[in-house]
N, C-alpha and C positions, 0 to 999 in steps of 0.2 A: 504494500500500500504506500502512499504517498502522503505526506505532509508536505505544506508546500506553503508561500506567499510570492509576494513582489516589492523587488530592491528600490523598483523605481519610482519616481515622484513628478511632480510638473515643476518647472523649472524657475517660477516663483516664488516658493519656498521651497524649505529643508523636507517635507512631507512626512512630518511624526508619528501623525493618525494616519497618515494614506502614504506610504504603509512603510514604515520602521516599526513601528510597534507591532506589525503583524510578522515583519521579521525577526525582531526579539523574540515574538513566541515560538516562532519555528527555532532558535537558538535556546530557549528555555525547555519547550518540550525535549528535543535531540538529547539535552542534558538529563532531563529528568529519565526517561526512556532507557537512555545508557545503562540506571541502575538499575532498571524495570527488564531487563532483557529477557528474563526466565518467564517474564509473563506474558510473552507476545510468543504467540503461535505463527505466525509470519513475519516477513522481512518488512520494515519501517524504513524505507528511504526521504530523505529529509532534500528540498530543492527548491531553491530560491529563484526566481524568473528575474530577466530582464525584459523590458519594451511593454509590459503591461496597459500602458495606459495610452499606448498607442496602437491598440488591437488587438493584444492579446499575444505579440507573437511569440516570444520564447515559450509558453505553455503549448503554443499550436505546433512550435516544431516536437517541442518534446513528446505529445502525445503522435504526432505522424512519425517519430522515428521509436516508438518504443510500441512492443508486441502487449499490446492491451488487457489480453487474456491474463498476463500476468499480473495484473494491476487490481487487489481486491476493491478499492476505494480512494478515492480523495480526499483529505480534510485540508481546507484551501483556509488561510488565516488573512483576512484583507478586512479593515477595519475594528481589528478588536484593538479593546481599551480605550474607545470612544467613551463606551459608557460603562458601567457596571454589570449591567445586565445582559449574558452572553444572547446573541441572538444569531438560530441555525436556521439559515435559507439548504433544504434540504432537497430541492431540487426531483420531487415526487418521491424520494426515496425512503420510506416510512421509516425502516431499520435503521438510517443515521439520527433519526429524531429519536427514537424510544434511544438508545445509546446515549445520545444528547440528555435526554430525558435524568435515564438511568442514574449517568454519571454526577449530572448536578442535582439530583436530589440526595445521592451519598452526603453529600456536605452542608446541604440547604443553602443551595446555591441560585441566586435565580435565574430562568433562564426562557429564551420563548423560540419557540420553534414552529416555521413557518415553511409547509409544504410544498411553495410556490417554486418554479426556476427562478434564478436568476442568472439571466446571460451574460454577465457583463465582471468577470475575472477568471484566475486561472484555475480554474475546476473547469469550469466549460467546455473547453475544448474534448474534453474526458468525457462528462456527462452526453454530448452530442452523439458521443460512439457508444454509449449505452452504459459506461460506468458509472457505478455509485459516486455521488459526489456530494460533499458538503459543504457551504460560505460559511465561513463562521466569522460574525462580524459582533456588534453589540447596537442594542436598543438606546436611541436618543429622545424618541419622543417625537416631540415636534419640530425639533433641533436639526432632523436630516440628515446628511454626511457629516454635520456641523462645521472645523475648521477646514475641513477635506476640500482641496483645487483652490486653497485660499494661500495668499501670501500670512497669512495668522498660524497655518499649518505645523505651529512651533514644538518643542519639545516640553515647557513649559505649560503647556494643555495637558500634558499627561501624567496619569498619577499612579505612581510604583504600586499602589496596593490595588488596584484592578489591574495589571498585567501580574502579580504575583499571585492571583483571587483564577485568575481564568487557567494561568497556567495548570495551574491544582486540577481545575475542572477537567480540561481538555486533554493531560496528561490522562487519567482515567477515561476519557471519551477514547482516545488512540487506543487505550489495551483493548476496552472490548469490544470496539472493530478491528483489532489484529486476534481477538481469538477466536476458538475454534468453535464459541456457540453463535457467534455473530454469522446472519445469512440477510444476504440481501441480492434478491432476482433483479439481473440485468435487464436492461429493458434494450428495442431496439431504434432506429434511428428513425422511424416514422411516428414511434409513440413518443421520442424527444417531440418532434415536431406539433404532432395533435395535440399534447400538454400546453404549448405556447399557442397555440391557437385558443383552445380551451380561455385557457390564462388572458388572452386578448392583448397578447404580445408580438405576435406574430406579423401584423401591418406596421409597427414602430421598427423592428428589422428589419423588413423590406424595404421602409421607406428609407433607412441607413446605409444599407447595402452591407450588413449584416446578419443575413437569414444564410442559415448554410446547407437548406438542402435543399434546394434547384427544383426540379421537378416530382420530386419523390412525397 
């Protein structure tokens, strides 16, 4: 499986919320994981993108140059420690929310977890080929991406005890989708598609030039 974010930022600012912090969790998890190793039933490979926020492309090449089948899941880290409150765009795939679920109720944690796709970082590229995939971002409210694509995008927004708080979480979210009671049915590239339509996603793509499957 994959644990994953993006290095890169808009070039306004230093990008803390969008997304260093979701790089620090990929470096906190990795750590925490290290000592967890007896407890994962599969391989946990850790991988940082470049060009993110320009399409997506280092997630697009990684997922067209690596054999799929091997890949039980995604946990994509892009927006945590916005807020407190982890929040799992779970991309139809029920099994990453109950996991989600799972794990932040061990701790009384809170946590919201939300069914819907979302097309737009690097789980997607995954998710479109049929793998599990999950955003793991956090709940603001009315607040939105809040400092995210702002020159305010500072480090100074961010507060050590929600990325120390989610870590906890997510570190336990990784074991029990690396183990062996964790099942989640792939799905194929025409029910990505019907979901975004469903969802009334699907004319917002096209009208971008980001829908990616043609006539199918």
């Amino acid at each position: 499986m994959l644990v994953t974010s993006h290095v890169d930022a808009h070039d306004i600012a230093e990008g803390a919320m969008d997304n260093g912090a979701g790089t620090a969790m990929v470096v906190e998890l990795a750590r925490a994981l290290a000592a967890r190793a007896d407890d994962l039933d599969t391989r946990v490979e850790f991988v940082v993108y470049g060009a993110e926020e320009v399409g997506l492309q280092g997630s697009t090449h990684h997922a067209a140059e690596t054999d799929l089948e091997t890949v039980r899941a995604v946990v994509n880290n892009d927006g945590v420690c916005r807020g407190r409150t982890l929040k799992l765009y779970t991309n139809t795939f029920d099994a990453l929310g109950e996991a989600g679920h799972a794990a932040a109720g061990r701790f009384d944690h809170p946590v919201v977890v939300n069914p819907t796709c979302n097309p737009h970082s690097d789980h997607w590229p995954f998710v479109v080929e049929g793998v599990p995939g999950v955003h793991v971002t956090s709940e603001t409210g009315d607040e939105g991406r809040g400092w995210g694509h702002t020159h305010a995008d500072t480090i100074d927004k961010l507060d050590v005890r929600d990325l120390r708080e989610s870590a906890i979480v997510l570190t336990e979210c990784v074991v029990r989708v690396a183990g062996e009671a964790f099942d989640c049915e792939r799905v194929d590239r025409r029910q990505v598609a019907d979901a975004l339509e469903a969802e009334g996603q699907a004319r917002g793509l096209r009208v971008t030039g980001d829908w990616p499957f043609d006539e199918e």
